[in-house]
Structure formats: structure tokens, C-alpha cells
PyMOL Python script that loads the backbone (N, CA, C, O; Angstrom):
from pymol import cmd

cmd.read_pdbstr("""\
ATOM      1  N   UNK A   1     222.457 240.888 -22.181  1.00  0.00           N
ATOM      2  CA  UNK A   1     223.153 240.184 -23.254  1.00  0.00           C
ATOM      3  C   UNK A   1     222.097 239.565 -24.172  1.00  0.00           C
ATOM      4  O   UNK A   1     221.273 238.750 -23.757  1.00  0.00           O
ATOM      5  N   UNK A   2     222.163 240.009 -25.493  1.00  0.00           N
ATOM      6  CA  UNK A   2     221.447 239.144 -26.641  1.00  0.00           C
ATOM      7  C   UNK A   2     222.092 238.316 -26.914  1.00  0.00           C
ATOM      8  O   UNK A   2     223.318 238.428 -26.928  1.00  0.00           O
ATOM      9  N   UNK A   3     221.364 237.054 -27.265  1.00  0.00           N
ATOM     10  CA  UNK A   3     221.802 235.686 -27.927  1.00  0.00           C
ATOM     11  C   UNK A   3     221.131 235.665 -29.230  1.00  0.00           C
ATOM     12  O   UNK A   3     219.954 235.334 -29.375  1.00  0.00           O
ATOM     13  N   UNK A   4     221.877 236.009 -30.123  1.00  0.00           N
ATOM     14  CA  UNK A   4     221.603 235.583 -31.742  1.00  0.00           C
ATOM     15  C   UNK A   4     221.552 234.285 -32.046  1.00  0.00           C
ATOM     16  O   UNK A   4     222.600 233.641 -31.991  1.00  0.00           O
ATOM     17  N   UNK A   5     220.299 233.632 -32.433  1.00  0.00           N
ATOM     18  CA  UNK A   5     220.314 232.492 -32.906  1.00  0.00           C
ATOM     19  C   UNK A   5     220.013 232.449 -34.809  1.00  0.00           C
ATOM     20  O   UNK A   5     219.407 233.349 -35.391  1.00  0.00           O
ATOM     21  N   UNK A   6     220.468 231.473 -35.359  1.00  0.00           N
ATOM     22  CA  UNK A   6     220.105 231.286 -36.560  1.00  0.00           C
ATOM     23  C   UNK A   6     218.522 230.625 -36.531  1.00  0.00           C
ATOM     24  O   UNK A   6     218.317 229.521 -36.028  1.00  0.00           O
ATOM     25  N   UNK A   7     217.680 231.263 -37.000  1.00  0.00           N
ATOM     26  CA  UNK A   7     216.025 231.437 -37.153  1.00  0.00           C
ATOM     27  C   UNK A   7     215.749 230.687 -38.353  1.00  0.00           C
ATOM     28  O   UNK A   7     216.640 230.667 -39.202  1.00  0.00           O
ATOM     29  N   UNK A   8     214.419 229.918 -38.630  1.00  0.00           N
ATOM     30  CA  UNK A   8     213.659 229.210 -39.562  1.00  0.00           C
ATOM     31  C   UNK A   8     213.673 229.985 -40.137  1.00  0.00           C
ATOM     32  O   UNK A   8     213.265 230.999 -39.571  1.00  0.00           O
ATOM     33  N   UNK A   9     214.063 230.148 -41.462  1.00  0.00           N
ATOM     34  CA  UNK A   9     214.581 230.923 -42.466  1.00  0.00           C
ATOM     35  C   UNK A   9     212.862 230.264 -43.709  1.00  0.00           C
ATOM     36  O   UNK A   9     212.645 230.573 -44.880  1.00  0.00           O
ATOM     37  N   UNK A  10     212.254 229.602 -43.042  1.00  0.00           N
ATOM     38  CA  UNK A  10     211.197 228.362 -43.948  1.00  0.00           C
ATOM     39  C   UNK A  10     211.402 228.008 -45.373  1.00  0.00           C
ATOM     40  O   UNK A  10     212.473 228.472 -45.764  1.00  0.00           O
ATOM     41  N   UNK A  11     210.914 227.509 -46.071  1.00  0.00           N
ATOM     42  CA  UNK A  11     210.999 226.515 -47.517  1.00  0.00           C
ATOM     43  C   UNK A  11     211.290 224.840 -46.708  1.00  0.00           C
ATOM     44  O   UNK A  11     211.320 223.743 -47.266  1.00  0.00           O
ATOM     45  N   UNK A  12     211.444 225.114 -45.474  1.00  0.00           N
ATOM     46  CA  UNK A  12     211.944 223.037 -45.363  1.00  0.00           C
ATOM     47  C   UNK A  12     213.514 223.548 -44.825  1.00  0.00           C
ATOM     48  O   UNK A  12     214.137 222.737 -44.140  1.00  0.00           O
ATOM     49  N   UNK A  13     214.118 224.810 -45.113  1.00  0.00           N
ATOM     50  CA  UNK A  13     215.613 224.999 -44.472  1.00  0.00           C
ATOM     51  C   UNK A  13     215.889 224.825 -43.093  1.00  0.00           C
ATOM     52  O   UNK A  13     215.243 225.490 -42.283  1.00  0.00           O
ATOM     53  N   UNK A  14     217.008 223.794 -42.600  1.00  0.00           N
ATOM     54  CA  UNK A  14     217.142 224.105 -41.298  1.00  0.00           C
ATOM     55  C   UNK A  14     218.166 223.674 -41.099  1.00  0.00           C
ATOM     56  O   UNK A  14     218.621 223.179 -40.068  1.00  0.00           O
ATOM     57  N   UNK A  15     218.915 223.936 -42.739  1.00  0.00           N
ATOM     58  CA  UNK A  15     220.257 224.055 -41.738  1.00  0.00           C
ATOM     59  C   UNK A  15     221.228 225.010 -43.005  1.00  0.00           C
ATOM     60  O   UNK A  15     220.816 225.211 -44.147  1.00  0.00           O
ATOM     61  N   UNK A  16     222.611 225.517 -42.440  1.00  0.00           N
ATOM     62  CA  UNK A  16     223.353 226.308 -43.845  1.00  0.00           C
ATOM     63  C   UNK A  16     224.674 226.523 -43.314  1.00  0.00           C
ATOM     64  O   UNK A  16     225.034 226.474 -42.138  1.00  0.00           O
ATOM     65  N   UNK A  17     225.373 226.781 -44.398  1.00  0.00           N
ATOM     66  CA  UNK A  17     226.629 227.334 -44.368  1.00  0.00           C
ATOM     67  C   UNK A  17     227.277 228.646 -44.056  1.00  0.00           C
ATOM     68  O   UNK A  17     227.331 229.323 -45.083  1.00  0.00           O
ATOM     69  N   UNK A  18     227.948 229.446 -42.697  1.00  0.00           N
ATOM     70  CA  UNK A  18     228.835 230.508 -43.176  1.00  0.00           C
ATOM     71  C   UNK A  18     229.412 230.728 -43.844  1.00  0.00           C
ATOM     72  O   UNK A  18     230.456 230.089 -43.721  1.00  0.00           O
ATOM     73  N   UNK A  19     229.412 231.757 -45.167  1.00  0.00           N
ATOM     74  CA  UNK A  19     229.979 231.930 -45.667  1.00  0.00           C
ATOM     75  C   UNK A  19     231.101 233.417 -45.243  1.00  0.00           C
ATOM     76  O   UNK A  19     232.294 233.679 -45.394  1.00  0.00           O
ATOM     77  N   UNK A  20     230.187 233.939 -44.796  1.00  0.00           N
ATOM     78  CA  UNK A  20     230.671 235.271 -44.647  1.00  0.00           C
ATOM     79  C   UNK A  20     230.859 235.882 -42.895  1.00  0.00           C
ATOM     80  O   UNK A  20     230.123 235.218 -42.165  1.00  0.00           O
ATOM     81  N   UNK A  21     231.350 236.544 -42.416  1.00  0.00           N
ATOM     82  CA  UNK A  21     231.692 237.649 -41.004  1.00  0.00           C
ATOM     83  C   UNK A  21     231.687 238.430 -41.554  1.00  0.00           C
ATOM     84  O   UNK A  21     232.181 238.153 -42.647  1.00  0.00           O
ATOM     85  N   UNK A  22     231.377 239.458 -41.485  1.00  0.00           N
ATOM     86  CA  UNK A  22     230.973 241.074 -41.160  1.00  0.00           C
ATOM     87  C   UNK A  22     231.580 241.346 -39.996  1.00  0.00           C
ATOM     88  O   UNK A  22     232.452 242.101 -40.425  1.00  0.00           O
ATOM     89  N   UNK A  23     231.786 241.283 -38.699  1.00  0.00           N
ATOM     90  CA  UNK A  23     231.780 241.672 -37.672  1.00  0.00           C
ATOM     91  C   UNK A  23     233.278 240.625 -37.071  1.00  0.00           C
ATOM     92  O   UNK A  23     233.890 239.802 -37.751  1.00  0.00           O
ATOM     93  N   UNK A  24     233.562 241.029 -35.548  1.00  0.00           N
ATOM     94  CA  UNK A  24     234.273 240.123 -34.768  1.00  0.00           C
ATOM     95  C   UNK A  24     234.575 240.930 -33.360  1.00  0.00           C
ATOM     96  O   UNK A  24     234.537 242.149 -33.190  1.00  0.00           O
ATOM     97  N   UNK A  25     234.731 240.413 -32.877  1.00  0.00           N
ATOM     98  CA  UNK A  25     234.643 240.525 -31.050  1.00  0.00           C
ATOM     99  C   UNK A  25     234.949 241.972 -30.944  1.00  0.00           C
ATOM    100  O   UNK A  25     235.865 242.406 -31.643  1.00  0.00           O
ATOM    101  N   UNK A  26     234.263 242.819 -30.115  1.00  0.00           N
ATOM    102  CA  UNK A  26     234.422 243.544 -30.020  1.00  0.00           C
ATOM    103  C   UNK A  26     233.872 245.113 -30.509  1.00  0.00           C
ATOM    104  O   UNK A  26     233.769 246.203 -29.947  1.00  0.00           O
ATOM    105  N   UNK A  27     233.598 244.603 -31.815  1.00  0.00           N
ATOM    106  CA  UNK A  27     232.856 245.181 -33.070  1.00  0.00           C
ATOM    107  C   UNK A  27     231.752 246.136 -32.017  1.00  0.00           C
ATOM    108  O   UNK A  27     231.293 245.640 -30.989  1.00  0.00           O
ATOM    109  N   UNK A  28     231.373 247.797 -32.537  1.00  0.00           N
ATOM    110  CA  UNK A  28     230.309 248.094 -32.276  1.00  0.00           C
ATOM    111  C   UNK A  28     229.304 247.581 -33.431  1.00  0.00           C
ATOM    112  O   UNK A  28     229.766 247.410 -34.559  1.00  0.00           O
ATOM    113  N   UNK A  29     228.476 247.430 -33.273  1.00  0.00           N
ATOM    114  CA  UNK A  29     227.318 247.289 -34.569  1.00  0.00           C
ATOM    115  C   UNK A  29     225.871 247.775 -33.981  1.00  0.00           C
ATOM    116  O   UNK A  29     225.526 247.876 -32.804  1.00  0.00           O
ATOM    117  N   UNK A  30     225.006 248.093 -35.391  1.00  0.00           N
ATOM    118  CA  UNK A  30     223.619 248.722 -35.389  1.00  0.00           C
ATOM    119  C   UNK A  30     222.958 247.980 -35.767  1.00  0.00           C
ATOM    120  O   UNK A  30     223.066 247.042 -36.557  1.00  0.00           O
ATOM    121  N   UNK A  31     221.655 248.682 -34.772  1.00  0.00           N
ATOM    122  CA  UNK A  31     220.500 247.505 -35.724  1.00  0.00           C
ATOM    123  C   UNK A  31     220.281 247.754 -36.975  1.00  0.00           C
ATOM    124  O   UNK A  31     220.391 248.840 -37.544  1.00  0.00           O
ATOM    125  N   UNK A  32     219.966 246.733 -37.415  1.00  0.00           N
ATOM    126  CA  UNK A  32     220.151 246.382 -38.788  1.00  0.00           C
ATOM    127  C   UNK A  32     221.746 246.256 -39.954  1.00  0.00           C
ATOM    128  O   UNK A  32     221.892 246.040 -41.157  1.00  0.00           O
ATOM    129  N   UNK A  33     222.393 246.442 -39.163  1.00  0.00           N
ATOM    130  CA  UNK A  33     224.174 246.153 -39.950  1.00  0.00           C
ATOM    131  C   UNK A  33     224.216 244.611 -39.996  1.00  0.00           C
ATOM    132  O   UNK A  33     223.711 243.869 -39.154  1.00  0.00           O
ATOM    133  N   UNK A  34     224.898 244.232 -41.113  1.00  0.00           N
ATOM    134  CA  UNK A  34     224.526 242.780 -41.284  1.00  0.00           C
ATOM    135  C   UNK A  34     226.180 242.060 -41.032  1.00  0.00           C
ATOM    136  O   UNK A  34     227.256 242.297 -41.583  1.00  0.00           O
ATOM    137  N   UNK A  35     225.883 241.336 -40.213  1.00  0.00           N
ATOM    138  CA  UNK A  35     226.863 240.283 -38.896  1.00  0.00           C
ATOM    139  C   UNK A  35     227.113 239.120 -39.853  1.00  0.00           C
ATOM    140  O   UNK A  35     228.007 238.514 -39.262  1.00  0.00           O
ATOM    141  N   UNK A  36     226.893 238.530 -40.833  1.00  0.00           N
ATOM    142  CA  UNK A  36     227.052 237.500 -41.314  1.00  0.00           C
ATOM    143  C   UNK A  36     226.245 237.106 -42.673  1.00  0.00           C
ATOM    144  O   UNK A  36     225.261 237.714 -43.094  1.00  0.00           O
ATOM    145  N   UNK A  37     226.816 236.039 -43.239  1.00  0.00           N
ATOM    146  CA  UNK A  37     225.759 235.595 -44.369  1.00  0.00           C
ATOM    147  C   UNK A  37     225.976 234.003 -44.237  1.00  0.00           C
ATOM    148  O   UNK A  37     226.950 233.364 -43.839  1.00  0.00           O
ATOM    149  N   UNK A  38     224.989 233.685 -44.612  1.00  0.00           N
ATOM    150  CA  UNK A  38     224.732 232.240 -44.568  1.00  0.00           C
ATOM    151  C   UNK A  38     224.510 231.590 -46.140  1.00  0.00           C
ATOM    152  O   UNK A  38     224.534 232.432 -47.038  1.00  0.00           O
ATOM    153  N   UNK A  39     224.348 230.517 -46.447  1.00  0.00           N
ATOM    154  CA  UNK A  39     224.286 230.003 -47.970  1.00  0.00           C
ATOM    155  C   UNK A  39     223.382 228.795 -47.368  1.00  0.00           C
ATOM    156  O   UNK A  39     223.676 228.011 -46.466  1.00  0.00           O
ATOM    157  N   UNK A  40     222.341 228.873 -48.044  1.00  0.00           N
ATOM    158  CA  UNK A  40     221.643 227.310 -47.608  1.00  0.00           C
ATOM    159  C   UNK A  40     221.761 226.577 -49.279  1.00  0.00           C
ATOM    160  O   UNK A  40     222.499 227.031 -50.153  1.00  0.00           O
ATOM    161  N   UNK A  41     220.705 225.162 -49.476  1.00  0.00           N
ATOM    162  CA  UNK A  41     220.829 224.929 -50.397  1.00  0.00           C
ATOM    163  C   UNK A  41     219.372 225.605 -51.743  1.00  0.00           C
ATOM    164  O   UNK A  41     218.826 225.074 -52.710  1.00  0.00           O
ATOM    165  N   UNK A  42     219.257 226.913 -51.110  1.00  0.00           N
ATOM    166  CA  UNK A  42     218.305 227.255 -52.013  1.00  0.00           C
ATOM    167  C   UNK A  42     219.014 228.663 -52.201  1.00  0.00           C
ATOM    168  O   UNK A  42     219.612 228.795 -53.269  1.00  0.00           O
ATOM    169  N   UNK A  43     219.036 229.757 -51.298  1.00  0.00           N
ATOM    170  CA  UNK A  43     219.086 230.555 -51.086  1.00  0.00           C
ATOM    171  C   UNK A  43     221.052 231.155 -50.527  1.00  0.00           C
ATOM    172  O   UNK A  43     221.905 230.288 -50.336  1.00  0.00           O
ATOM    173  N   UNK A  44     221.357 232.534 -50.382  1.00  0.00           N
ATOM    174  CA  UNK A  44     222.155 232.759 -49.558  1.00  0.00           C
ATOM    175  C   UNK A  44     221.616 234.553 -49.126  1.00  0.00           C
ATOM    176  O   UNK A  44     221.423 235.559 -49.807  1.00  0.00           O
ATOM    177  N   UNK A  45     221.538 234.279 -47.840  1.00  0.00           N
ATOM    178  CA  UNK A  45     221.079 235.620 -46.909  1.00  0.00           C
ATOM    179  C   UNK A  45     221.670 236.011 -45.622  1.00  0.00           C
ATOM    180  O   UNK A  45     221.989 235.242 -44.715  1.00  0.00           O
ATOM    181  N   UNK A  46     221.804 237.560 -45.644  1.00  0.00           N
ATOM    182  CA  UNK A  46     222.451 238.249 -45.053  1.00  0.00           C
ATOM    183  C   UNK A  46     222.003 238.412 -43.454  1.00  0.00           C
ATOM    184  O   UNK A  46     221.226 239.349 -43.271  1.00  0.00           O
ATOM    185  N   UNK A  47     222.249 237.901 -42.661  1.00  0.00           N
ATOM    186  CA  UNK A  47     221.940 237.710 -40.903  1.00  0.00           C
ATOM    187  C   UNK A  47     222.534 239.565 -40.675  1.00  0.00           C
ATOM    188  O   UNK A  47     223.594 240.161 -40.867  1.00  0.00           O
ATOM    189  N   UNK A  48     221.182 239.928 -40.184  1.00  0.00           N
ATOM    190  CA  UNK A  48     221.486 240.812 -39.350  1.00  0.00           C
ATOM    191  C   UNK A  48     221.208 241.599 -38.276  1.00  0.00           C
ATOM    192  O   UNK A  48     220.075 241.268 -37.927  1.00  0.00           O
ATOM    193  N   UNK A  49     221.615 242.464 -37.552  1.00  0.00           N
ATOM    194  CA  UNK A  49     221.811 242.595 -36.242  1.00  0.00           C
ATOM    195  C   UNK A  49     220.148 243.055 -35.439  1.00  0.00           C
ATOM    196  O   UNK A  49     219.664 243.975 -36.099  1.00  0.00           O
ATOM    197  N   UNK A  50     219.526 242.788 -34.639  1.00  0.00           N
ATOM    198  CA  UNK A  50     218.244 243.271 -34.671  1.00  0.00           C
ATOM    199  C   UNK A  50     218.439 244.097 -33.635  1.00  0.00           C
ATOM    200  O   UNK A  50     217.370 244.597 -33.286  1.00  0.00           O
ATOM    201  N   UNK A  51     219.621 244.552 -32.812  1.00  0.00           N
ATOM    202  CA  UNK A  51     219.785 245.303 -31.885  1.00  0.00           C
ATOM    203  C   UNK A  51     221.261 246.290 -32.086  1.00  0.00           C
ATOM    204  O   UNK A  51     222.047 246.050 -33.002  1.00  0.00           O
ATOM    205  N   UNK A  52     221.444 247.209 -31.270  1.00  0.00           N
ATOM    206  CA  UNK A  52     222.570 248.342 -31.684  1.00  0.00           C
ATOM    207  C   UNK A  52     223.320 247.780 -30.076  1.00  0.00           C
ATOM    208  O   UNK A  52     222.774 247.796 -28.974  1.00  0.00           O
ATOM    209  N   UNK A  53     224.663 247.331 -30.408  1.00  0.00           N
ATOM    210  CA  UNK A  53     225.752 247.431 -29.203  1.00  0.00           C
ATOM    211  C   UNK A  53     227.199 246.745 -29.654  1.00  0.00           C
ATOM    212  O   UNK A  53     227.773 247.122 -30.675  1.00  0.00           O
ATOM    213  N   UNK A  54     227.749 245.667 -28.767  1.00  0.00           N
ATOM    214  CA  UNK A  54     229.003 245.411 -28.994  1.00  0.00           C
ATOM    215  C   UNK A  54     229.028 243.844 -28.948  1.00  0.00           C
ATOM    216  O   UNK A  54     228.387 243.159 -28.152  1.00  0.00           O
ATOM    217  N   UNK A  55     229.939 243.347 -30.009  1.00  0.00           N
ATOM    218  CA  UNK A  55     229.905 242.028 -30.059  1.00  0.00           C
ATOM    219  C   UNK A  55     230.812 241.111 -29.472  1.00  0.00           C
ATOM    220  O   UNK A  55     231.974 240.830 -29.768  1.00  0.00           O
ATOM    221  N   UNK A  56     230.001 240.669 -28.520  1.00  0.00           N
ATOM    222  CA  UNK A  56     230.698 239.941 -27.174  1.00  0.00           C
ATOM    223  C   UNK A  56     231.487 238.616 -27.544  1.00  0.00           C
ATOM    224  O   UNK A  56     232.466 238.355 -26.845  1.00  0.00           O
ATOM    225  N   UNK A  57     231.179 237.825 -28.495  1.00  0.00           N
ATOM    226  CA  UNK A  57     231.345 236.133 -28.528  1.00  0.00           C
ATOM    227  C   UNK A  57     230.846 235.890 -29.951  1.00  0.00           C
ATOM    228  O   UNK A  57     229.695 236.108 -30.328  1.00  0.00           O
ATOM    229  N   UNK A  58     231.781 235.442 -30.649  1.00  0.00           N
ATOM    230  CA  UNK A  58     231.067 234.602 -32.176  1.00  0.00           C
ATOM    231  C   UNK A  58     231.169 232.972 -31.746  1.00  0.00           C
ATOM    232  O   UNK A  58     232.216 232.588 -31.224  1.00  0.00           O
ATOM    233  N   UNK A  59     230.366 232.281 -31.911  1.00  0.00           N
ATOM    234  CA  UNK A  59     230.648 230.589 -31.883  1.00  0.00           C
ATOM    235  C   UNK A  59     230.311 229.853 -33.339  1.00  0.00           C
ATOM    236  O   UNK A  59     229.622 228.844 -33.489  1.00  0.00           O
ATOM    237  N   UNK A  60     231.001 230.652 -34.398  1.00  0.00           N
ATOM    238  CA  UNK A  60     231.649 230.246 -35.380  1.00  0.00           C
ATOM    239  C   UNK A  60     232.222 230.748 -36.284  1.00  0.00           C
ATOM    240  O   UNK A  60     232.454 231.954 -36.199  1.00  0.00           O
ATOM    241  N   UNK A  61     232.689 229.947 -37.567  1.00  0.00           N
ATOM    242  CA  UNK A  61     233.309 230.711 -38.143  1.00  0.00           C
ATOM    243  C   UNK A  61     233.345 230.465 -39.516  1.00  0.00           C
ATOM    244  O   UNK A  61     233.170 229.298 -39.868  1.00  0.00           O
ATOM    245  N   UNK A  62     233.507 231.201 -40.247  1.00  0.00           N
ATOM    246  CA  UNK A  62     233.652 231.042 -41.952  1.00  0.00           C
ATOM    247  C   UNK A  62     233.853 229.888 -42.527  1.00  0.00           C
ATOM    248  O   UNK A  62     234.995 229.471 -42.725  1.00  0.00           O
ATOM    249  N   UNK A  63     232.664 229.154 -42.906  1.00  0.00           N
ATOM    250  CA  UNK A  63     232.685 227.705 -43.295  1.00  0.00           C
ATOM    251  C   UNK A  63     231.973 226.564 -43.126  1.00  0.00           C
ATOM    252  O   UNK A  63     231.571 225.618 -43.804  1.00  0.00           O
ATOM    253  N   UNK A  64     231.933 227.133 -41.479  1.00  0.00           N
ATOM    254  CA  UNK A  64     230.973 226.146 -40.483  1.00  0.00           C
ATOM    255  C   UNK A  64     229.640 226.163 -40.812  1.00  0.00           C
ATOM    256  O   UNK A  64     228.971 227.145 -41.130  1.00  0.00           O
ATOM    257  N   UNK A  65     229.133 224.492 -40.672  1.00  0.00           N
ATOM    258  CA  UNK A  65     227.850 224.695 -40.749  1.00  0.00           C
ATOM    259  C   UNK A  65     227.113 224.864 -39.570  1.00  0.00           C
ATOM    260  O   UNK A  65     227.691 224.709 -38.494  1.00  0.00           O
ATOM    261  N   UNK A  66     225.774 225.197 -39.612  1.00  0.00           N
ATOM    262  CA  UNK A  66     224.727 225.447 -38.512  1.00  0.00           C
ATOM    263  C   UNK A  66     223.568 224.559 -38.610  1.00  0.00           C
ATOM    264  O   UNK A  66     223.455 223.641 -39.422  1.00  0.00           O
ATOM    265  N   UNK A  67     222.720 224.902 -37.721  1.00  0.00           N
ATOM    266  CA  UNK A  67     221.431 224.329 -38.014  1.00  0.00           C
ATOM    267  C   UNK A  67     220.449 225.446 -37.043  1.00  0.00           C
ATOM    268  O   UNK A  67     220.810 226.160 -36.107  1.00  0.00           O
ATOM    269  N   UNK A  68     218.897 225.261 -37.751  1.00  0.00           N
ATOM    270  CA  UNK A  68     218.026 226.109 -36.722  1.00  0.00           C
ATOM    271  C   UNK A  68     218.519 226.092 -35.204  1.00  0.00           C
ATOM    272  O   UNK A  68     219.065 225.073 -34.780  1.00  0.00           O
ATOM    273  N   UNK A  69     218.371 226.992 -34.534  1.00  0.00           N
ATOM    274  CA  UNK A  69     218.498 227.073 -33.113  1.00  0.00           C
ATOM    275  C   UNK A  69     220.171 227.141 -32.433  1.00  0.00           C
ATOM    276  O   UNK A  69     220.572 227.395 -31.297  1.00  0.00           O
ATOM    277  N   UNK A  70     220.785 226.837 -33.531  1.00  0.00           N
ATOM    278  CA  UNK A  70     222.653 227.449 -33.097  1.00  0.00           C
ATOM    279  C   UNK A  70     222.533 228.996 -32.427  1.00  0.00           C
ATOM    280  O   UNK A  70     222.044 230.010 -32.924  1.00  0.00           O
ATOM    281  N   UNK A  71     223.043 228.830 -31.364  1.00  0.00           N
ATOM    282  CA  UNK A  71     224.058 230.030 -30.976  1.00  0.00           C
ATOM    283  C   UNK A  71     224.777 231.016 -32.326  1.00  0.00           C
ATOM    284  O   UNK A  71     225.464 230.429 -33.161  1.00  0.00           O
ATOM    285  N   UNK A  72     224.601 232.167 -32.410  1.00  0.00           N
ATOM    286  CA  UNK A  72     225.695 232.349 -33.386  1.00  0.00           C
ATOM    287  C   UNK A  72     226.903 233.336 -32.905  1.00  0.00           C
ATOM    288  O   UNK A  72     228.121 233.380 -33.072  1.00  0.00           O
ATOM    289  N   UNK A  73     225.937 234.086 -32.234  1.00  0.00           N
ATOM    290  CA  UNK A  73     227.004 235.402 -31.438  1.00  0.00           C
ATOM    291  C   UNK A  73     225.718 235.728 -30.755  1.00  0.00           C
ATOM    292  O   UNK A  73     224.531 235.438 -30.902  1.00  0.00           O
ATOM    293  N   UNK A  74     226.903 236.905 -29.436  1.00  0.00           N
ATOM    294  CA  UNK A  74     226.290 237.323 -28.606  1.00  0.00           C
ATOM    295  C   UNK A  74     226.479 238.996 -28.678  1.00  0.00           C
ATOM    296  O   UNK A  74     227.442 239.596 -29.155  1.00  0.00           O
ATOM    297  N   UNK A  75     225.555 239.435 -28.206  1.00  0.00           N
ATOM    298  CA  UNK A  75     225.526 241.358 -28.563  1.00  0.00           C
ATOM    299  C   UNK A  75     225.732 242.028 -26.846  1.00  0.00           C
ATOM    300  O   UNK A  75     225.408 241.357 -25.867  1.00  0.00           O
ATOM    301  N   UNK A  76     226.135 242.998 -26.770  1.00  0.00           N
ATOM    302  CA  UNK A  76     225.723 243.176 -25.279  1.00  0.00           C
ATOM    303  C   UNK A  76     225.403 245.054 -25.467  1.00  0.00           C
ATOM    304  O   UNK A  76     225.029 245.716 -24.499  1.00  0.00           O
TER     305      UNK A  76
END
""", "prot")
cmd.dss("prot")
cmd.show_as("cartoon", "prot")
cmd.util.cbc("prot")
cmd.orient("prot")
């Protein structure tokens, strides 16, 4: 099981908004298919998958904020 975390994105960011899902339980996905987007207050960028399988668990959702080191989903 992979644990996707939201990563130091750097400029001083460490924390952002979902804006977007791509994906949801169950989902096959590839590496590199993009699982989400985030909006910080500089930037907005596309999170995506660094491994190819099935998406086990999202622990959030369209809106929510994060910070470095959140859980975001799990791959298996």
C-alpha cells in the first residue's frame, strides 16, 4: 500500500486548498494520471499519481484544506 502525502511544494508553501478529484475509491490509475489539484496562495498544481494501481482510501475532499505531510489517498 502507497501513502500519498501532500509534499513541500517550496516558495514558503505549506499548506493549500482542494480544489479538484480526478479519481475516487476504487479508480484504476497510472503513473503519472493526475489524482487531484490543489490551489495554494501562489500557485494551483496538479498532484499526481507516482505509481500505477487502485485507489484504496481518499481522506479528503473538494474544498478541504491540507497542510505539508497530510495523508491524501492511498494506492494499492
Amino acid at each position: 500500500m502507497f501513502e500519498l502525502r501532500f509534499a513541500d511544494i517550496g516558495e514558503g508553501i505549506n499548506e493549500g486548498k482542494i480544489t479538484k478529484l480526478f479519481c475516487k475509491v476504487g479508480d484504476q490509475v497510472k503513473e503519472g494520471d493526475e489524482l487531484l489539484e490543489v490551489e495554494t496562495d501562489k500557485i494551483t498544481t496538479p498532484i499526481t499519481s507516482p505509481k500505477t494501481g487502485i485507489i484504496k482510501k481518499i481522506f479528503f475532499q473538494e474544498g478541504d484544506d491540507i497542510e505539508v505531510g497530510n495523508l491524501l489517498l492511498t494506492i494499492e
